[in-house]
C-alpha atoms as a printed R data frame, in Angstrom:
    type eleno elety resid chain resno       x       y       z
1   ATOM     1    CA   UNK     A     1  -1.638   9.602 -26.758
2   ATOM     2    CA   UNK     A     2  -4.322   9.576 -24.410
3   ATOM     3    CA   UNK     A     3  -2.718   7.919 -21.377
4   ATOM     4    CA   UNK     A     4  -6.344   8.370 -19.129
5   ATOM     5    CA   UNK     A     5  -7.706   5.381 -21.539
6   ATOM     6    CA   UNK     A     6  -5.226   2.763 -20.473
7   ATOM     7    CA   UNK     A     7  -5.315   3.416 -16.545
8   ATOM     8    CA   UNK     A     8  -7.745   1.209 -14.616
9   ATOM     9    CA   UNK     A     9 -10.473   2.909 -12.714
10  ATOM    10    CA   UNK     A    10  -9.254   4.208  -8.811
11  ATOM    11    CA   UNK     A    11 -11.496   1.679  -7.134
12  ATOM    12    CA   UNK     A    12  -8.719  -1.179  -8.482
13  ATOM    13    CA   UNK     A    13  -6.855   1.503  -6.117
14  ATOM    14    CA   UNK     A    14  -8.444   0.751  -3.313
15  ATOM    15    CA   UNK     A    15  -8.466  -3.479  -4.174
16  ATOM    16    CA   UNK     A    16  -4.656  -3.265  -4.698
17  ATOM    17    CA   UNK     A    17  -4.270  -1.817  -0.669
18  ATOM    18    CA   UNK     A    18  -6.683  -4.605   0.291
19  ATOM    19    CA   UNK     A    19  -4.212  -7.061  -1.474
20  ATOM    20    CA   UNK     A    20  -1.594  -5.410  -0.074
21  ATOM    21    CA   UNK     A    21  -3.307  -5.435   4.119
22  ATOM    22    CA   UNK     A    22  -3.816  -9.744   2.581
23  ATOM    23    CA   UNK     A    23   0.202 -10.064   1.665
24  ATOM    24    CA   UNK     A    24   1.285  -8.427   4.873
25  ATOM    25    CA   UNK     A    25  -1.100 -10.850   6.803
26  ATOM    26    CA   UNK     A    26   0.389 -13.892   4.876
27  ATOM    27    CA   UNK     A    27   4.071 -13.039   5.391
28  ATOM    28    CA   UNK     A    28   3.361 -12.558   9.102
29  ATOM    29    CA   UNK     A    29   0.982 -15.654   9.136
30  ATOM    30    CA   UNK     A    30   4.250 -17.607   6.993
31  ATOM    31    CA   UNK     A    31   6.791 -16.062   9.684
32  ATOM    32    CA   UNK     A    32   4.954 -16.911  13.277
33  ATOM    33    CA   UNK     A    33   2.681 -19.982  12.585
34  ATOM    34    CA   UNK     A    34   3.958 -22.106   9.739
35  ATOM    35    CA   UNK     A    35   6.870 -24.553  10.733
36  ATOM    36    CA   UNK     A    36   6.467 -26.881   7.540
37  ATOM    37    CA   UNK     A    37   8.373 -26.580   4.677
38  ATOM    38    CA   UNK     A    38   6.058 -27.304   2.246
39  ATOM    39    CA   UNK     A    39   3.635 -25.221   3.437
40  ATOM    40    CA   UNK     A    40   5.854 -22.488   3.811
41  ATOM    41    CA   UNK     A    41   6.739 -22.507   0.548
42  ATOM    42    CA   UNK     A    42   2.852 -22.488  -0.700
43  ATOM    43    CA   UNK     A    43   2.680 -19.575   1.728
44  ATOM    44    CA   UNK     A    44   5.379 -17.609   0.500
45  ATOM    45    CA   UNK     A    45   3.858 -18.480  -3.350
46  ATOM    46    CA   UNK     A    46   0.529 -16.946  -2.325
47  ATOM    47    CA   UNK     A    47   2.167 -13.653  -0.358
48  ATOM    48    CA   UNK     A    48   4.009 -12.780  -3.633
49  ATOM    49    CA   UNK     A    49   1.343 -13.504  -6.433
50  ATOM    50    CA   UNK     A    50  -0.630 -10.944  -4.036
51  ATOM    51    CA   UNK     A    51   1.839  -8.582  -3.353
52  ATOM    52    CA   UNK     A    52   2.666  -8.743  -7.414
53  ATOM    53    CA   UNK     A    53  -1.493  -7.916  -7.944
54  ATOM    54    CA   UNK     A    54  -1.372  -5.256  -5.300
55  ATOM    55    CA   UNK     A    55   1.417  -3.641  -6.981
56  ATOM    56    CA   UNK     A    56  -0.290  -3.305 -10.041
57  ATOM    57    CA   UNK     A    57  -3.150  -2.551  -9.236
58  ATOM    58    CA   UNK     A    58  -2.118   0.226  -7.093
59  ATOM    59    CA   UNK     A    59   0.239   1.866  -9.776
60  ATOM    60    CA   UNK     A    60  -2.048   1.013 -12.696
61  ATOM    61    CA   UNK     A    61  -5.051   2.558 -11.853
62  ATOM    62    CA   UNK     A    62  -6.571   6.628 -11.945
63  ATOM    63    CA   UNK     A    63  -6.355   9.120  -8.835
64  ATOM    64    CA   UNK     A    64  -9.770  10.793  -7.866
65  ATOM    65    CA   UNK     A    65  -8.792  13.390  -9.361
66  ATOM    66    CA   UNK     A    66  -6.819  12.451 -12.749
67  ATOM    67    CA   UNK     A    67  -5.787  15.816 -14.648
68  ATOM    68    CA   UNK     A    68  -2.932  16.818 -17.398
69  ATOM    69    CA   UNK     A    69  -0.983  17.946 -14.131
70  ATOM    70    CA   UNK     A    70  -1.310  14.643 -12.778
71  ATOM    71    CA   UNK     A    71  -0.538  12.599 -16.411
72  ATOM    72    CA   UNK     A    72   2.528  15.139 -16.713
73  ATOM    73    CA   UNK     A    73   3.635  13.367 -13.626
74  ATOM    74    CA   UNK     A    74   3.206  10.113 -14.305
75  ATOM    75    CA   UNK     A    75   5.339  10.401 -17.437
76  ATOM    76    CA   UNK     A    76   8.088  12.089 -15.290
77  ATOM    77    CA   UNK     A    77   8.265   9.260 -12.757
78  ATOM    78    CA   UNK     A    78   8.061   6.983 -15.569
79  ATOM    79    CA   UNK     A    79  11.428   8.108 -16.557
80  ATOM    80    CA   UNK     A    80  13.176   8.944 -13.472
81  ATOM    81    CA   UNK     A    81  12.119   5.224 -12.664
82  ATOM    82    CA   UNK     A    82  13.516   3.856 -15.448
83  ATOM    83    CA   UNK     A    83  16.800   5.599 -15.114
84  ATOM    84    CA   UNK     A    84  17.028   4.791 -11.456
85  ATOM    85    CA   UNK     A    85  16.327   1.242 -12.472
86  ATOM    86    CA   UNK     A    86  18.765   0.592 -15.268
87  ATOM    87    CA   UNK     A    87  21.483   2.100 -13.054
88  ATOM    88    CA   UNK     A    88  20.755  -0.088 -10.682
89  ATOM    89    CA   UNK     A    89  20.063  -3.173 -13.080
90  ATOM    90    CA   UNK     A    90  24.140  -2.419 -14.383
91  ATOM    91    CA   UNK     A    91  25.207  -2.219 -10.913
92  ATOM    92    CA   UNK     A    92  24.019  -5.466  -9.652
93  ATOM    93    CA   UNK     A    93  24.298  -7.255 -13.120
94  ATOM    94    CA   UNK     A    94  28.184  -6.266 -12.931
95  ATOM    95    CA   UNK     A    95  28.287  -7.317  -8.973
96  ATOM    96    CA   UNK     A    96  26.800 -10.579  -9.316
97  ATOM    97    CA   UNK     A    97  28.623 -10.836 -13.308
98  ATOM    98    CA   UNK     A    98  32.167 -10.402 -11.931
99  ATOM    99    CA   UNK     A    99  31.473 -11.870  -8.910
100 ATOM   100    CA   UNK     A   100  32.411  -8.995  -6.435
101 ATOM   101    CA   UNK     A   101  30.877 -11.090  -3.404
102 ATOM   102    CA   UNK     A   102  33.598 -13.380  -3.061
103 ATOM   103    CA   UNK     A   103  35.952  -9.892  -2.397
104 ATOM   104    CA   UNK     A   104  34.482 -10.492   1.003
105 ATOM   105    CA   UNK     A   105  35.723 -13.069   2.955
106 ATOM   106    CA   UNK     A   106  32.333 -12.728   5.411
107 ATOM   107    CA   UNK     A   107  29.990 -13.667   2.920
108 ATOM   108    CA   UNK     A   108  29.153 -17.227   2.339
109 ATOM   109    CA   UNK     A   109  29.606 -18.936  -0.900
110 ATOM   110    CA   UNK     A   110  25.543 -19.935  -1.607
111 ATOM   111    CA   UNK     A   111  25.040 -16.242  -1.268
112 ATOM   112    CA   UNK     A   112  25.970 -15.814  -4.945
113 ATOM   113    CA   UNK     A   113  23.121 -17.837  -5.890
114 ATOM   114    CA   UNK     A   114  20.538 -16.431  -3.999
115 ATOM   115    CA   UNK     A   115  21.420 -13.392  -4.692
116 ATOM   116    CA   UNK     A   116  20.993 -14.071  -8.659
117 ATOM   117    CA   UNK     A   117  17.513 -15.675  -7.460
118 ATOM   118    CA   UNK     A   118  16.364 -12.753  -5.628
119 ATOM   119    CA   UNK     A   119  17.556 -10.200  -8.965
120 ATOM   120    CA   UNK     A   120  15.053 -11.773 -10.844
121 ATOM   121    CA   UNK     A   121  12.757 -11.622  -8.456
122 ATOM   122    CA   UNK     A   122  12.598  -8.561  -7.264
123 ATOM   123    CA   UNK     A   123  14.678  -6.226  -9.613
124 ATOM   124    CA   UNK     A   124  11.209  -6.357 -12.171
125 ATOM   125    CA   UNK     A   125   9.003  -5.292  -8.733
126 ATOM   126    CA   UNK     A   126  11.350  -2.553  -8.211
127 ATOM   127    CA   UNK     A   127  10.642  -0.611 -11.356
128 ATOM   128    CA   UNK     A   128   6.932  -0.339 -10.018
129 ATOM   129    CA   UNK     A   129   7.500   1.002  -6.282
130 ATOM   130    CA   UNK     A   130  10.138   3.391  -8.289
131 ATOM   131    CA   UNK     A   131   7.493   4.746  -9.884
132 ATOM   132    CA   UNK     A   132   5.024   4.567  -7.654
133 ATOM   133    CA   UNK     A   133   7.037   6.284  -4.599
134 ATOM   134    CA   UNK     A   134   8.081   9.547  -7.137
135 ATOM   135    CA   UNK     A   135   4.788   9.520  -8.616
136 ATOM   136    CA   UNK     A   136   3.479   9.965  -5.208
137 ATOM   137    CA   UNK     A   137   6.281  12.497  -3.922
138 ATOM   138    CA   UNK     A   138   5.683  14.448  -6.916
139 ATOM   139    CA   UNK     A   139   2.178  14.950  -5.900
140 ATOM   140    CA   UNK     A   140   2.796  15.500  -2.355
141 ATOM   141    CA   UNK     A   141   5.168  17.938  -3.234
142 ATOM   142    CA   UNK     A   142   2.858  19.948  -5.996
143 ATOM   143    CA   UNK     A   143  -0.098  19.579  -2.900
144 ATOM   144    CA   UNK     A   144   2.164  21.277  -0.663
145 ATOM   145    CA   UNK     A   145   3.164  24.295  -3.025
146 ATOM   146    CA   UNK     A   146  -0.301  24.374  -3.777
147 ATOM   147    CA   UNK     A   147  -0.958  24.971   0.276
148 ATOM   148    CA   UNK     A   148   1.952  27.368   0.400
């Protein structure tokens, strides 16, 4: 399979980091200026539809340079990723299943829930900065054998 074909061009690169520069700005804008409630919660809405499009966008689309090397390891952080995240999709299914926060007597009660909140959340957006961070190491680390 010709992986090259479904990768979006590297300019959709450089439009996910400009989404990314807009959902810093809104978190910072949410945490310092907005007092209101409701417009908090608009606020936060916005800063994660952005940071979801900068996400994709950024591990979704070609390098400069995009080689069999470079496809080779995208398939490898692919499935380091996936293990990585299944592990940790057990471990905090069977935490928040058998209900292993109330072991500690410091943790409040409504933690539970947002803590099940937050799993779906952000467990899905963790499968993409897995992959992105050891796609990235990987070719980091092949650039700097490359130098040696």
């Amino acid at each position: 399979m010709n992986n090259k074909s479904i990768l979006m061009p590297h300019t959709c690169q450089k439009i996910g980091w400009c989404f990314l520069i807009i959902f810093v700005i809104l978190e910072l804008a949410n945490a310092l200026f907005v007092h209101n409630i409701d417009v908090a919660w608009y606020f936060a809405k916005a800063s994660h539809a952005t940071f979801i499009i900068s996400i994709f966008l950024i591990c979704l689309s070609k390098e400069k340079v995009e080689d069999e090397m470079i496809s080779g390891f995208r398939l490898k952080s692919i499935g380091v990723a996936a293990y990585v995240f299944f592990v940790l999709f057990l471990i905090l299914s069977l935490f928040l299943e058998l209900r292993l926060a109330t072991l500690f007597p410091s943790i409040p009660e409504d933690l539970e829930l947002y803590m099940s909140e937050a799993f779906l959340i952000f467990l899905p957006l963790l499968l993409f900065i897995l992959y992105f961070g050891i796609f990235k190491w990987m070719l980091w680390k092949s650039k700097k054998q490359q130098a040696l």
